[in-house]
C-alpha positions as CSV (number, residue, x, y, z in Angstrom):
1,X,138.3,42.4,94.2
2,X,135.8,40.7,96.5
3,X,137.4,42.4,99.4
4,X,137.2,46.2,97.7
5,X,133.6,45.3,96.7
6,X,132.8,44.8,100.2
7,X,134.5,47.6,101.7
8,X,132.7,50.0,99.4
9,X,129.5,48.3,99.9
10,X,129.9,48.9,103.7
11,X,131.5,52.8,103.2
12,X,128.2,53.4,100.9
13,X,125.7,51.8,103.8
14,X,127.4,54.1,105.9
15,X,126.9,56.8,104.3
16,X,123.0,56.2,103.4
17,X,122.9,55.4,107.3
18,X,124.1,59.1,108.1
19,X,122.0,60.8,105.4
20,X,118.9,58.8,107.0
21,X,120.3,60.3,110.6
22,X,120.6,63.5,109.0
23,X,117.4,63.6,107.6
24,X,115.4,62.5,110.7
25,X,117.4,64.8,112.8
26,X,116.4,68.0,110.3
27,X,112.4,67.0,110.3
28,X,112.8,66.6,114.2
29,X,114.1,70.5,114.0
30,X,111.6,71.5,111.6
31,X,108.7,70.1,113.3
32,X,110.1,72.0,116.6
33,X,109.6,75.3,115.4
34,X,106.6,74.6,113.5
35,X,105.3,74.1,116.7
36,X,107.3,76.4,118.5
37,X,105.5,79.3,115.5
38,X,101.9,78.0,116.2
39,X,102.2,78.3,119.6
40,X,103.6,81.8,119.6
41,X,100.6,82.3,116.8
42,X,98.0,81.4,119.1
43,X,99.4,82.9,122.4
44,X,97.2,85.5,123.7
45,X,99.4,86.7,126.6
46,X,100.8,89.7,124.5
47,X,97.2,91.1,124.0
48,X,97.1,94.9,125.4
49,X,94.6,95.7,127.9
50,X,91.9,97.4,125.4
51,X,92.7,96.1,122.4
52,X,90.1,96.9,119.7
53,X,89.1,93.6,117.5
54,X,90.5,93.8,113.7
55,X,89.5,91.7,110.2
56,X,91.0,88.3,110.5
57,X,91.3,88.0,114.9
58,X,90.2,84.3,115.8
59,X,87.4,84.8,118.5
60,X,86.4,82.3,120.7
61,X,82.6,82.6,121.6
62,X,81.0,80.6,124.2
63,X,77.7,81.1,126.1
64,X,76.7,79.7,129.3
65,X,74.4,76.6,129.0
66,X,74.5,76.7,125.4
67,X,76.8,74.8,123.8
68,X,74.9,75.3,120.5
69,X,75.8,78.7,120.9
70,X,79.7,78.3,121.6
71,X,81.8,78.4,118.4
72,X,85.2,80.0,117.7
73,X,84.7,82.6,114.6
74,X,86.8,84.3,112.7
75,X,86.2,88.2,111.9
76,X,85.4,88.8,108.8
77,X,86.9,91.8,106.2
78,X,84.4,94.0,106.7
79,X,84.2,93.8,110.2
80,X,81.4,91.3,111.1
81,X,80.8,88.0,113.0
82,X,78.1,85.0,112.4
83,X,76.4,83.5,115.6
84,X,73.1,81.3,115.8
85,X,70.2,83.4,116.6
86,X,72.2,86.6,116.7
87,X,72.9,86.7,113.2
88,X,75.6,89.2,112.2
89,X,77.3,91.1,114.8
90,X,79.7,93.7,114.5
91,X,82.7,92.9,116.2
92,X,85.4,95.0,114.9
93,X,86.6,98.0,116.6
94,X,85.3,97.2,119.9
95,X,87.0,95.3,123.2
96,X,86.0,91.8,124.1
97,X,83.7,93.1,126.8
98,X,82.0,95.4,124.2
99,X,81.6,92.6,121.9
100,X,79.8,90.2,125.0
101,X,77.7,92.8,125.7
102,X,76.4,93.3,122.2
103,X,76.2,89.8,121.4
104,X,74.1,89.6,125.1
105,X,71.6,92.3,123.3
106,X,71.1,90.2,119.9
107,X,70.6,86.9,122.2
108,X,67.9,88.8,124.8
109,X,65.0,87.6,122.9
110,X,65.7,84.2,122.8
111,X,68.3,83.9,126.3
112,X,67.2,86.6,128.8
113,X,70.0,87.5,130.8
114,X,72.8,85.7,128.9
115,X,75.9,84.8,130.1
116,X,78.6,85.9,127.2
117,X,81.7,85.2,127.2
118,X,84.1,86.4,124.5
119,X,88.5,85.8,124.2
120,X,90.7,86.5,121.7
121,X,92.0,82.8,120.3
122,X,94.5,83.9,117.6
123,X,95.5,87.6,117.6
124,X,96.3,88.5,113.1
125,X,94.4,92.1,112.7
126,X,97.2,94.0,114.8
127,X,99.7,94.5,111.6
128,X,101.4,97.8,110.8
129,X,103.4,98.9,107.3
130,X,106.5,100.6,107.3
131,X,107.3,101.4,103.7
132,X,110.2,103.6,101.9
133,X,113.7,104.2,102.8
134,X,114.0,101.3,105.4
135,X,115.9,98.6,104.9
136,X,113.2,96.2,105.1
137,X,110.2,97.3,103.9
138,X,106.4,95.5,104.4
139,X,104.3,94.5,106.3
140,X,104.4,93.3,110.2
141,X,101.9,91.5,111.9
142,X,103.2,92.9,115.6
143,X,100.9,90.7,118.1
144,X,100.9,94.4,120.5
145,X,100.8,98.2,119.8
146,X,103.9,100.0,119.4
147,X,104.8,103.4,118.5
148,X,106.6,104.8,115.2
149,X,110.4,104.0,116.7
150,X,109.8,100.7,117.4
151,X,107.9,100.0,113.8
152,X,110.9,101.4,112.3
153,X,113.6,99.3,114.0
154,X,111.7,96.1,113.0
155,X,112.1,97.2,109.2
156,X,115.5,96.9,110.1
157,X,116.3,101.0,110.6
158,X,117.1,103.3,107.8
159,X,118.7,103.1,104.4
160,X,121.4,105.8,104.0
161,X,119.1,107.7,101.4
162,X,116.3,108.3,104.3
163,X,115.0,111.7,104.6
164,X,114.6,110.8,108.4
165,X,113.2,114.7,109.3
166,X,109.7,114.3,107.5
167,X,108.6,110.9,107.9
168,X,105.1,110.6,107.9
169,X,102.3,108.3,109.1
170,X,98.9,107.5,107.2
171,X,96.3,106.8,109.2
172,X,92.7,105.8,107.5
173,X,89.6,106.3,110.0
174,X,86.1,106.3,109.2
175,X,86.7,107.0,105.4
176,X,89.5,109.7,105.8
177,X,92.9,109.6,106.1
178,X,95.3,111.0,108.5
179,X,98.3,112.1,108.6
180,X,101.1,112.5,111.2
181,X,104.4,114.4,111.0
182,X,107.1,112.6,112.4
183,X,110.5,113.9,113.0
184,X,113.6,111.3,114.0
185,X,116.1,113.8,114.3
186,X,114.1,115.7,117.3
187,X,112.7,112.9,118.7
188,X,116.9,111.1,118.5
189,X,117.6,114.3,120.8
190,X,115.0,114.1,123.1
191,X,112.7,117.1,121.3
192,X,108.8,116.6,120.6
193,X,108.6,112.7,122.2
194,X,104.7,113.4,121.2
195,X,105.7,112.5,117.5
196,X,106.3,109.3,118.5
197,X,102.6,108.2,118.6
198,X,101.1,105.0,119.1
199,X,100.4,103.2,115.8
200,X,96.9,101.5,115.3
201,X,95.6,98.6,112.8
202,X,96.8,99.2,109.5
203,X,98.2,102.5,110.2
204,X,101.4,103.1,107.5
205,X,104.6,104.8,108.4
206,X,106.4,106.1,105.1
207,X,110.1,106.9,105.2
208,X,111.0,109.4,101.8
């Protein structure tokens, strides 16, 4: 009896031993790409030349010989920054270089000549929907611009159901909303590549 005690005794450390292993060698994995996601989050090397601040990008803000002044900020809803002794600024909408020279403007009365310089920290305004007969509808948060194809193929392409001749894409600018004709079957054979425009912030490409 003594001897099947033990032998279970050992069988059952064995097994705890493993389960410890297993659970070390998971939160090892886990922690990996958590870091491996942050790090993607916060690269800025996908950034397009141009690109036009949105709600919710990370700014970092620094001026030169004022370390008061340097801060990173993020861009609020309705478009706006906060900075000491420039107040509110308007940051989205414009490139970085806009934004350092406007932010040079607010600052002239209190820094004459002001050495601004503005980067993108954490790129999370540059999101596109894709909604309807996709296989994957929602919303993408896409780090670059892309065009309508592209936007499609990362809701996973068409369900059978699509009316893929009159998809359309809704574009809301200054108030109004746009819209764009888009027609897969021409553009598949090579007809009207135009269609195939470049998508913006928020812009919504609906698949009937």
């Amino acid at each position: 009896m003594a001897l099947l005690t033990d032998y279970y005794c050992k069988d059952s450390n064995r097994v705890l031993s493993y389960l410890s292993f297993l659970s070390t060698f998971i939160a090892i994995i886990v922690l990996g790409l958590s870091a491996s996601a942050r790090a993607e989050e916060t690269s800025v090397s996908t950034i397009p030349a141009g690109y036009q601040i949105a709600a919710e990008d990370v700014l970092d803000i620094s001026v030169w010989r004022e370390p008061d002044l340097t801060k990173q900020v993020v861009v609020r809803p309705d478009g706006g920054i906060s900075l000491p002794l420039a107040g509110s600024v308007n940051a989205m909408g414009l490139t970085t270089s806009e934004l350092e020279e406007s932010i040079r403007t607010k600052l002239a009365a209190y820094i004459p000549d002001a050495v601004v310089t503005v980067s993108i920290v954490q790129l999370r305004g540059l999101r596109v929907y894709v909604t309807g007969q996709v296989r994957r509808p929602g919303q993408f948060e896409v780090g670059r611009y892309i065009d309508v194809l592209q936007a499609i193929t990362l809701a996973g392409g068409f369900t059978p159901f699509a009316d893929v001749s009159n998809i359309q894409v809704l574009r809301r600018q200054g108030g109004k909303e746009e819209r764009f004709e888009f027609n897969y079957k021409q553009v598949e054979r090579g007809k009207n590549l135009d269609q195939n425009i470049q998508l913006t912030t928020d812009d919504v490409v609906v698949v009937p």
